[in-house]
C-alpha positions as CSV (number, residue, x, y, z in Angstrom):
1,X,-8.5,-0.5,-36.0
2,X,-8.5,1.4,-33.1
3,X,-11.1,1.7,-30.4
4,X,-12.7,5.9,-29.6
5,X,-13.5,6.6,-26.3
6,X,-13.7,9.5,-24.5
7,X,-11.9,8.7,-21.1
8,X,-9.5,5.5,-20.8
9,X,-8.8,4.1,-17.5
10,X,-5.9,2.1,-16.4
11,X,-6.6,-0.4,-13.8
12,X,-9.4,-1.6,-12.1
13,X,-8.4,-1.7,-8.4
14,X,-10.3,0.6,-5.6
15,X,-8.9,3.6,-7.8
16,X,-10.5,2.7,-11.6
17,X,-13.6,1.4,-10.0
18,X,-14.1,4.5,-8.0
19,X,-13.8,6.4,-11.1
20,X,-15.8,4.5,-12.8
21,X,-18.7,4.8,-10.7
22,X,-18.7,8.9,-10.7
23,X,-18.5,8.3,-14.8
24,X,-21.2,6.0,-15.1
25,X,-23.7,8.4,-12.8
26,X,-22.5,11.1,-14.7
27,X,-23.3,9.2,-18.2
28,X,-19.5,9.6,-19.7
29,X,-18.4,7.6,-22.1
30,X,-15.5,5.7,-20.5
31,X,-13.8,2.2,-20.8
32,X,-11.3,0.4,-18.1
33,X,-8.3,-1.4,-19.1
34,X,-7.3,-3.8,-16.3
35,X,-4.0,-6.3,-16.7
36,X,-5.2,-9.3,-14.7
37,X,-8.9,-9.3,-13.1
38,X,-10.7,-7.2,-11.2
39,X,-9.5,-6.3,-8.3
40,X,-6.2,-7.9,-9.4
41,X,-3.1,-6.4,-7.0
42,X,-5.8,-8.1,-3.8
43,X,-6.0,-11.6,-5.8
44,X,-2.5,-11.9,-7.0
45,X,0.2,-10.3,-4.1
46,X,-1.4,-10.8,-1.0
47,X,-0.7,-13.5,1.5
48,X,-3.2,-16.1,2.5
49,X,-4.1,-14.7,6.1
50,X,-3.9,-11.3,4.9
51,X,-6.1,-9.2,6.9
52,X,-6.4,-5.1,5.7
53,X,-5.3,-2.9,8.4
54,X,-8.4,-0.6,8.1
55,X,-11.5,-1.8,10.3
56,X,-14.5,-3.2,8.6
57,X,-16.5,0.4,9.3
58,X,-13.8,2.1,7.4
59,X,-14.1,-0.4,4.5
60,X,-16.2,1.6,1.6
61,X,-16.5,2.6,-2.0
62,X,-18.7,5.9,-3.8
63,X,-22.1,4.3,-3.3
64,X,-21.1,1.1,-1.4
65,X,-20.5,1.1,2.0
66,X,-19.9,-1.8,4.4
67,X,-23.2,-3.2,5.9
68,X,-22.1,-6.5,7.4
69,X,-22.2,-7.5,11.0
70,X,-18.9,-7.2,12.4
71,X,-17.8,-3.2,12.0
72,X,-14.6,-3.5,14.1
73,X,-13.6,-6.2,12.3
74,X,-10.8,-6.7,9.4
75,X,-11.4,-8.1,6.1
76,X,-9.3,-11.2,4.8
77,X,-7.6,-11.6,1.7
78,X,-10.8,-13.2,-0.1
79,X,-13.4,-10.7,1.9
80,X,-12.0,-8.1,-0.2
81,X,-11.6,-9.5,-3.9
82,X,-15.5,-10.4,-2.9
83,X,-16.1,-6.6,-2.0
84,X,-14.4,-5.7,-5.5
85,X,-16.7,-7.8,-7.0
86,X,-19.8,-7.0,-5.8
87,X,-19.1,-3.2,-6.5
88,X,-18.6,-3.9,-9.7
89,X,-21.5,-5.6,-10.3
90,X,-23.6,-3.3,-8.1
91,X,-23.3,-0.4,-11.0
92,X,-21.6,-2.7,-14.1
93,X,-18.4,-0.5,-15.1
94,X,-16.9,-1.2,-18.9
95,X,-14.2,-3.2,-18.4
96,X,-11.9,-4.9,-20.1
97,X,-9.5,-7.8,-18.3
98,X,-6.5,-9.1,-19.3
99,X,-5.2,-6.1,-21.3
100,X,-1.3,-4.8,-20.3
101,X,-0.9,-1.3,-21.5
102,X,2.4,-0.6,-23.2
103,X,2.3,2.9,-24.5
104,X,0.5,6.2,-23.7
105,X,1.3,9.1,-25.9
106,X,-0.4,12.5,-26.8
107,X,-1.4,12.8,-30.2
108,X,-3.2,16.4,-32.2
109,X,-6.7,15.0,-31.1
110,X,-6.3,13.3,-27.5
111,X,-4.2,10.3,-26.8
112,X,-3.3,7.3,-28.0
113,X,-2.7,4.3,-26.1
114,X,-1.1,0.5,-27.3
115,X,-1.6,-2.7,-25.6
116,X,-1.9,-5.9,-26.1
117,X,-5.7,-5.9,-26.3
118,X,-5.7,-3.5,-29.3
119,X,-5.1,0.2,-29.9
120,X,-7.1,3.6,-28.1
121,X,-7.7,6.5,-29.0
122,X,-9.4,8.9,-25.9
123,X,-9.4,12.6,-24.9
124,X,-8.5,11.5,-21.8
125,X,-6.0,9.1,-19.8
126,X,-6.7,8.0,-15.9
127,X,-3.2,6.4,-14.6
128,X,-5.3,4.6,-11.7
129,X,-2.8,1.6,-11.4
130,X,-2.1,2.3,-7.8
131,X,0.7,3.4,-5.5
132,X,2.3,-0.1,-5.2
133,X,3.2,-1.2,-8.5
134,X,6.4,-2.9,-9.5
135,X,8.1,-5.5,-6.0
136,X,11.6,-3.6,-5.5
137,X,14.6,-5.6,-4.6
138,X,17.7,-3.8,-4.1
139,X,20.1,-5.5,-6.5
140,X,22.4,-5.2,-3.7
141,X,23.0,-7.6,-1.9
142,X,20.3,-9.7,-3.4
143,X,22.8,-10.1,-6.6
144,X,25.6,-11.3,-3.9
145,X,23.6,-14.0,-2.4
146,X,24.5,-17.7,-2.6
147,X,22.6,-19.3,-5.9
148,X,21.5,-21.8,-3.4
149,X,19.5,-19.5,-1.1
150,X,15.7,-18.9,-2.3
151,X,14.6,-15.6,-2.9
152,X,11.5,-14.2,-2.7
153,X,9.3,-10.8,-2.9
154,X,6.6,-10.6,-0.2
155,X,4.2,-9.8,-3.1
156,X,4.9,-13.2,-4.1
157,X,4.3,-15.0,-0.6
158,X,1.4,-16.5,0.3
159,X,2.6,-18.9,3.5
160,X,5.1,-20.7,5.1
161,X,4.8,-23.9,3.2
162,X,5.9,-22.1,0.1
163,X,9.3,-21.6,1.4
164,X,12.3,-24.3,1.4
165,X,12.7,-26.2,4.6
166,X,15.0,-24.3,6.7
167,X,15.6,-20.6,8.2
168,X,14.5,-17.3,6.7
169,X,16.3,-14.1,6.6
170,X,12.8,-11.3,6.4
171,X,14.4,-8.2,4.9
172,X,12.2,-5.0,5.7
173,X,10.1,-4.5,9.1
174,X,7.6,-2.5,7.3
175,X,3.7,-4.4,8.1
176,X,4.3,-6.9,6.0
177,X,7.5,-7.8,6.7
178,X,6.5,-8.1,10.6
179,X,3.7,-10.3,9.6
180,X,5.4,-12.5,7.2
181,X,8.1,-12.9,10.2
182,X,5.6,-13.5,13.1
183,X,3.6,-16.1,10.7
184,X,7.0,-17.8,9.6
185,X,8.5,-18.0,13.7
186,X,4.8,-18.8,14.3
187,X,4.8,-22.1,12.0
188,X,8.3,-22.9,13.7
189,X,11.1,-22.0,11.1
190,X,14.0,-20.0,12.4
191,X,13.4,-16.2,11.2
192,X,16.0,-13.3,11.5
193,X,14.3,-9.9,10.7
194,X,16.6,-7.3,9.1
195,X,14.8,-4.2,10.7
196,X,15.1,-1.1,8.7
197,X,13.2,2.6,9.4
198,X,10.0,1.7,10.1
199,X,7.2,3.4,12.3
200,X,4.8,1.5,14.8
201,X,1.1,2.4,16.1
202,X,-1.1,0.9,19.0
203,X,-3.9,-1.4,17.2
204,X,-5.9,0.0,20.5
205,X,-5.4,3.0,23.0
206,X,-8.0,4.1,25.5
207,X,-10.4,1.4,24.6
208,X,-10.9,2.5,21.3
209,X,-9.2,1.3,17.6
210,X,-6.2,3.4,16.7
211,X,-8.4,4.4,13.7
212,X,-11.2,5.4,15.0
213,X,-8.8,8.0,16.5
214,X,-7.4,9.3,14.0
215,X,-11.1,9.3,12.0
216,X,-12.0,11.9,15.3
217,X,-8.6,13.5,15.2
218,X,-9.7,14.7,11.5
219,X,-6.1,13.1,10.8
220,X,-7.6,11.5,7.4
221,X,-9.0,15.1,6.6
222,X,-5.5,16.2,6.3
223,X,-4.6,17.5,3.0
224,X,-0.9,17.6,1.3
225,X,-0.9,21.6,1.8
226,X,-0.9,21.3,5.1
227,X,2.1,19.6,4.8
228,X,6.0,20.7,5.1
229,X,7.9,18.6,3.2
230,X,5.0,16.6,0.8
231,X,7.5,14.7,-0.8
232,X,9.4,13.2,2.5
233,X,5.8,11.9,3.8
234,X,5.0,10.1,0.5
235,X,8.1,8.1,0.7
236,X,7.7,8.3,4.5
237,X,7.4,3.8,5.9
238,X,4.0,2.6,6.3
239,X,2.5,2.6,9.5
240,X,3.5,-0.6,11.0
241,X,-0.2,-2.0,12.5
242,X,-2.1,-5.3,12.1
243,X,-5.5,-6.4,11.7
244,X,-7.0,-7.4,14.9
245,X,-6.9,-6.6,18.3
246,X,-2.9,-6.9,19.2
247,X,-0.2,-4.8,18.5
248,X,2.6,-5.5,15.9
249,X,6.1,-4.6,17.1
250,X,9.0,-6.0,17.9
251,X,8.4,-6.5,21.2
252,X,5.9,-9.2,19.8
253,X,8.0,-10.9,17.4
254,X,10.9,-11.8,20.0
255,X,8.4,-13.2,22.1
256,X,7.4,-15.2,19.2
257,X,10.6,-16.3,18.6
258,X,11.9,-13.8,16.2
259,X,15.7,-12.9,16.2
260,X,15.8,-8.8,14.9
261,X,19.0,-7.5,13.5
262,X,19.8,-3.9,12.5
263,X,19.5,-3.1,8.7
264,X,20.7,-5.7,6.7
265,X,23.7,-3.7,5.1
266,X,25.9,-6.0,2.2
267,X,26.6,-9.9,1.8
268,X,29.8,-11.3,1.1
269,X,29.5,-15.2,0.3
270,X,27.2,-16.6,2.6
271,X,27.7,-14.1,5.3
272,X,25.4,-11.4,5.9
273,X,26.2,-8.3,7.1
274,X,24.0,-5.8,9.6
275,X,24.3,-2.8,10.7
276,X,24.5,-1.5,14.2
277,X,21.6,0.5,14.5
278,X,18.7,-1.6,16.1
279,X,18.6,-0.1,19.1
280,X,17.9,3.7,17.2
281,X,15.4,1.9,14.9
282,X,13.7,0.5,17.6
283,X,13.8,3.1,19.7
284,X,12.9,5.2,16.9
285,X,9.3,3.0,16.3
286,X,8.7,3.5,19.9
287,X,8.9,7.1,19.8
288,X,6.4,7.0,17.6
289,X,3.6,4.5,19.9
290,X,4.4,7.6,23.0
291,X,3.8,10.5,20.4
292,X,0.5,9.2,19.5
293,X,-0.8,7.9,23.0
294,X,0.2,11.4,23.5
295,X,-1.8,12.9,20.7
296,X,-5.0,11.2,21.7
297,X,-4.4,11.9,25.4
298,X,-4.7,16.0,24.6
299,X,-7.8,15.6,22.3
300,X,-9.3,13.7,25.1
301,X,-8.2,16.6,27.3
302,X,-9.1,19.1,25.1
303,X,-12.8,18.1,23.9
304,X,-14.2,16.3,27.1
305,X,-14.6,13.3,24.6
306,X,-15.3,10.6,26.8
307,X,-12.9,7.6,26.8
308,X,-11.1,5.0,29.3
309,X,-8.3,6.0,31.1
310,X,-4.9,6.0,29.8
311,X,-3.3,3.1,29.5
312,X,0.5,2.0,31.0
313,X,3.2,2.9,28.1
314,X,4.8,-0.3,26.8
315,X,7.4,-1.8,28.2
316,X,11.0,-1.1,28.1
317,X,12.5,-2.4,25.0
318,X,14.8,-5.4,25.8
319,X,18.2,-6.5,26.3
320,X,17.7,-7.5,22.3
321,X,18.6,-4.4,20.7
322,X,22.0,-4.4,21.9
323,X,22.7,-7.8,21.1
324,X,21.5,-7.9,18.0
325,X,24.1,-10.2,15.7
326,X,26.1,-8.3,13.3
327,X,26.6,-11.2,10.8
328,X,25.1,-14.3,10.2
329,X,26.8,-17.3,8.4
330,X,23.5,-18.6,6.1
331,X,25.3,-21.7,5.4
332,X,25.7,-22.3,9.5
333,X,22.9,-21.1,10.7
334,X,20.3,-23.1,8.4
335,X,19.1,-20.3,6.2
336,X,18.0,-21.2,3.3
337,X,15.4,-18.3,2.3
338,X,15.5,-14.7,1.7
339,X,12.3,-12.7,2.1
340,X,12.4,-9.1,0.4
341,X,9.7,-7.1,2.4
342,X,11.4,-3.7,0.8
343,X,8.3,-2.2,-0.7
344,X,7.3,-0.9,-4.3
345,X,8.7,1.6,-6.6
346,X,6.5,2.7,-9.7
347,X,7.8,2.7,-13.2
348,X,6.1,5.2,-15.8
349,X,8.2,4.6,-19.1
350,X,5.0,3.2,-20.7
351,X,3.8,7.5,-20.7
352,X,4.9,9.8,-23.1
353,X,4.2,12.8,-21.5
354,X,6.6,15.3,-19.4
355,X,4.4,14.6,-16.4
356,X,7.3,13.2,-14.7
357,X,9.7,14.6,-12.0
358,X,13.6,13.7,-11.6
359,X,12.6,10.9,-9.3
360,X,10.1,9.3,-11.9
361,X,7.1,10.2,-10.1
362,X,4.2,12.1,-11.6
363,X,3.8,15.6,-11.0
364,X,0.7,16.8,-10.1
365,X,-2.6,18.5,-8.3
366,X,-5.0,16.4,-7.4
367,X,-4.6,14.0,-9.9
368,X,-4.4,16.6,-12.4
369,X,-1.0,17.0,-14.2
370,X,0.2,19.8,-16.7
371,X,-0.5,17.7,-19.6
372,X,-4.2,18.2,-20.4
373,X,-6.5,15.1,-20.6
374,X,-3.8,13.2,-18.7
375,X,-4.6,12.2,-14.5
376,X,-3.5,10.1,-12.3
377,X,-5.7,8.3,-9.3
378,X,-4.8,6.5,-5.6
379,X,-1.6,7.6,-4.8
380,X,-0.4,8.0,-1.4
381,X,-0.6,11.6,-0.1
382,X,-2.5,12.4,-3.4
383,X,-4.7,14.9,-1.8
384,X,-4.9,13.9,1.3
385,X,-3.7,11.4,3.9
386,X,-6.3,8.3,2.5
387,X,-5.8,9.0,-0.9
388,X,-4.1,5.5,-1.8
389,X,-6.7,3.6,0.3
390,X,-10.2,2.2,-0.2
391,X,-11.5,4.6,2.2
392,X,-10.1,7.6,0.8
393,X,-9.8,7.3,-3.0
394,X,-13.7,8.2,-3.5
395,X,-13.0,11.9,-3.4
396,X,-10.1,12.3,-5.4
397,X,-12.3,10.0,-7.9
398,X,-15.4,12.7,-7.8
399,X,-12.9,15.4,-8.0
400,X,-11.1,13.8,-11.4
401,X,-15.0,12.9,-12.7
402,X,-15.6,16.3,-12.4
403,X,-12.3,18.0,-14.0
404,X,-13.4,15.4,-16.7
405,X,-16.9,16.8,-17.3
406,X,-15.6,20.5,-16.9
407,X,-13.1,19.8,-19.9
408,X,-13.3,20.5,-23.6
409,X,-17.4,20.8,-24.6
410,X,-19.0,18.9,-26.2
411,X,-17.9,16.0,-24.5
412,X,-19.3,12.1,-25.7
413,X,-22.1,11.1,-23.0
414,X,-23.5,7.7,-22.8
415,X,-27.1,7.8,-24.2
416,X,-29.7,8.6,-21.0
C-alpha cells in the first residue's frame, strides 16, 4: 500500500523544518521523512564541545527567533538539538523518524518514492537532506595506512578520550579540523595537523563580531548571480572561525602545542609523506584575515559607521612554516590515530531524475530543478551566501513553499 501526499520531504534538519513551517501556514498537505531524529546531523556528527560558529542573535528559524539572554553568544552541541526541538513543537510538522529513503523516481502522476518505512506517492519531492551529507575520506592514502593505526571521520568524533592512547595525525585544517587539533594538543596528546587550502577570519575586528560585519556589509544578502564563477565558491573551504571570543589559526594551535605540516600528500608503510607548501597555505589564510580587516576598514570609512579604531594586523607568521617536517615515521613518533577532517561529498544515486550535473550535483534555480515537482533545499550558495545555514535557509524555504502553491491547480490542502 502506498501512502498519497502531495509534497514529500526529505530530512528534517533546519532545511525540512523550515519547509515545513511555510506548508503548514499555508495549509498544504505535506509529510517529512527523516532517517534518524529530528534534528539528526546536530545529534549524531557533532563533537561534544561543539559550539556553532554563528552568534546566538543570528540563530533563527521562519517564525522562531532566538530570545534568550546571551545574543553574542554561541550555541553548544545540545543548545541546538533543543532549538530543533522546540521549533518543531512550536508549529507540530508531520513527521516521520527513522525512515531511510532509497529511491525517488518520476512516475505519469508525480513521483514515487521507496524506503524502508513504506512506499510514496506525491506530486512533489523536497531533497532537504543538507549540504553535508556522506564523511569523505580519500581512499588514498587512507587505504595505505598501517592496519594498526585507528581511523576516524571527524563526523564520528566526539572527544579525546575516544581516541587510542598515543599521537594523532588531524588531516584537513578546515574549522573542524583546527578544533579537533587544538582540543586534542589541549588534553595533551601529541597532534600533527596536515594543513591543506583553508581560509581564516577574525572572530572580532574593531570591537565588533566578524558577523555582525558581514550582516552590515549586506555580505549575507549576496546572491549566486552576483557571483563569477558560482561553482568554484560552492566547493570554495569553509571559513575557518570558532565560537567565542578568540581567533582560530594557526598561529593558535602552535602555541597550543600543535605541530602543522603542509598537505599530507601519500603514505608508504608507516611513513607519511607532506608536501612542501605550508608556508603558501599559511600565508594564503592570512591573506585572507588582511583582506577583510581591510573590507571593514572602507565601510567604516565610507558610511561614518561608528566603531573602535583599527586594530594591529597579526603577527608575523613563524619560523614554523618553513620547518614544517616532510615525513613522519607513525611507528616512531607515537602515532597511533588518524583524524579525517576532509569534508563531505553528497551522493544522489537514490534520484531518478536527470537533475544531476557531471560532477553529481543537482542542477538548479533556487531549489527549483528542470524536472517538475522535484526541489532541492539548504545547499551552500543555493541562492544566496546563507542558504546552507540556520540563518539563511528560511527564504529559500518561502520561496520553494510558494513555487509549491503556484504549481498544478487544484492542489490537496489540509482542511482550515
Amino acid at each position: 500500500m502506498r501512502t498519497r501526499v502531495d509534497t514529500l520531504i526529505i530530512g528534517a534538519g533546519q532545511a525540512g523544518l523550515a519547509l515545513s513551517y511555510h506548508l503548514t501556514n499555508g495549509r498544504r498537505d505535506h509529510l517529512l521523512l527523516e532517517r534518524g531524529r529530528v534534528g539528526e546531523r546536530w545529534r549524531s556528527e557533532r563533537w561534544d564541545s561543539f559550539t556553532l560558529l554563528t552568534p546566538n542573535w543570528q540563530t533563527d528559524l521562519p517564525g522562531f527567533a532566538y530570545t534568550g539572554g546571551d545574543p553574542d553568544g554561541f550555541m553548544g552541541r545540545t543548545e541546538v538539538v533543543d532549538l530543533f526541538e522546540r521549533y518543531a513543537r512550536s508549529f507540530g510538522p508531520p513527521v516521520r523518524t527513522g525512515v531511510v529513503v532509497h529511491r525517488v523516481r518520476p512516475t505519469s502522476t508525480g513521483w514515487s518514492v521507496t524506503s524502508n518505512g513504506g512506499a510514496f506517492e506525491a506530486d512533489n519531492v523536497v531533497v532537504a537532506t543538507g549540504h553535508h551529507a556522506l564523511p569523505r575520506v580519500p581512499m588514498e592514502p587512507a587505504g595505505d595506512l598501517p592496519a594498526a593505526i585507528f581511523q576516524l571521520h571527524a563526523s564520528h568524533y566526539r572527544n579525546p578520550a575516544q581516541l587510542p592512547d598515543g599521537g594523532v595525525l588531524v588531516v584537513g585544517a578546515g574549522p573542524s579540523g583546527q578544533q579537533i587539533a587544538d582540543e586534542l594538543a589541549l588534553a595533551g596528546r601529541d597532534v600533527v595537523l596536515a594543513a591543506g587550502r583553508h581560509r581564516t577570519l577574525p572572530r572580532r575586528y574593531r570591537g565588533r563580531d566578524t558577523y555582525w560585519w558581514m550582516d552590515q556589509m549586506g555580505a549575507f544578502e549576496r546572491t549566486v548571480d552576483s557571483l563569477a564563477d558560482p561553482a568554484a565558491v560552492r566547493t570554495a573551504p569553509a571559513f575557518v572561525i570558532a565560537g567565542g571570543r578568540d581567533d582560530l589559526d594557526l598561529r593558535r594551535l602552535v602555541a597550543d602545542g600543535v605541530v602543522p605540516a603542509g598537505r599530507l600528500s601519500g603514505v608508504s608503510g608507516s611513513t607519511a609523506w607532506f608536501a612542501d607548501d605550508l608556508a603558501t597555505t599559511a600565508q594564503s589564510a592570512d591573506d585572507n584575515i588582511h583582506a577583510f580587516r581591510a573590507r571593514v576598514d572602507a565601510f567604516v570609512e565610507r558610511t561614518g559607521l561608528h566603531a573602535a579604531p583599527p586594530e594591529d594586523p597579526p603577527a608575523p607568521l613563524g619560523s614554523w612554516t618553513s620547518t614544517a617536517p616532510r615525513r613522519l615515521d607513525l611507528n616512531r613518533t607515537g602515532i597511533r590515530s588518524v583524524l579525517w577532517a576532509t569534508g563531505y561529498r553528497r551522493d544522489y544515486s537514490w534520484i531518478d531524475a536527470p537533475v544531476l550535473d557531471a560532477t553529481g550535483e543537482p542542477v538548479q534555480r533556487r531549489g527549483v530543478t528542470a524536472v517538475q515537482g522535484l526541489y532541492f533545499l539548504g545547499l551552500r550558495w543555493m541562492h544566496r551566501r546563507g542558504s546552507d545555514t540556520i540563518h539563511g535557509v528560511g527564504r529559500d524555504a518561502a520561496f520553494i513553499a510558494e513555487h509549491i502553491a503556484r504549481r498544478a491547480a487544484p492542489l490537496a490542502t489540509l482542511p482550515a
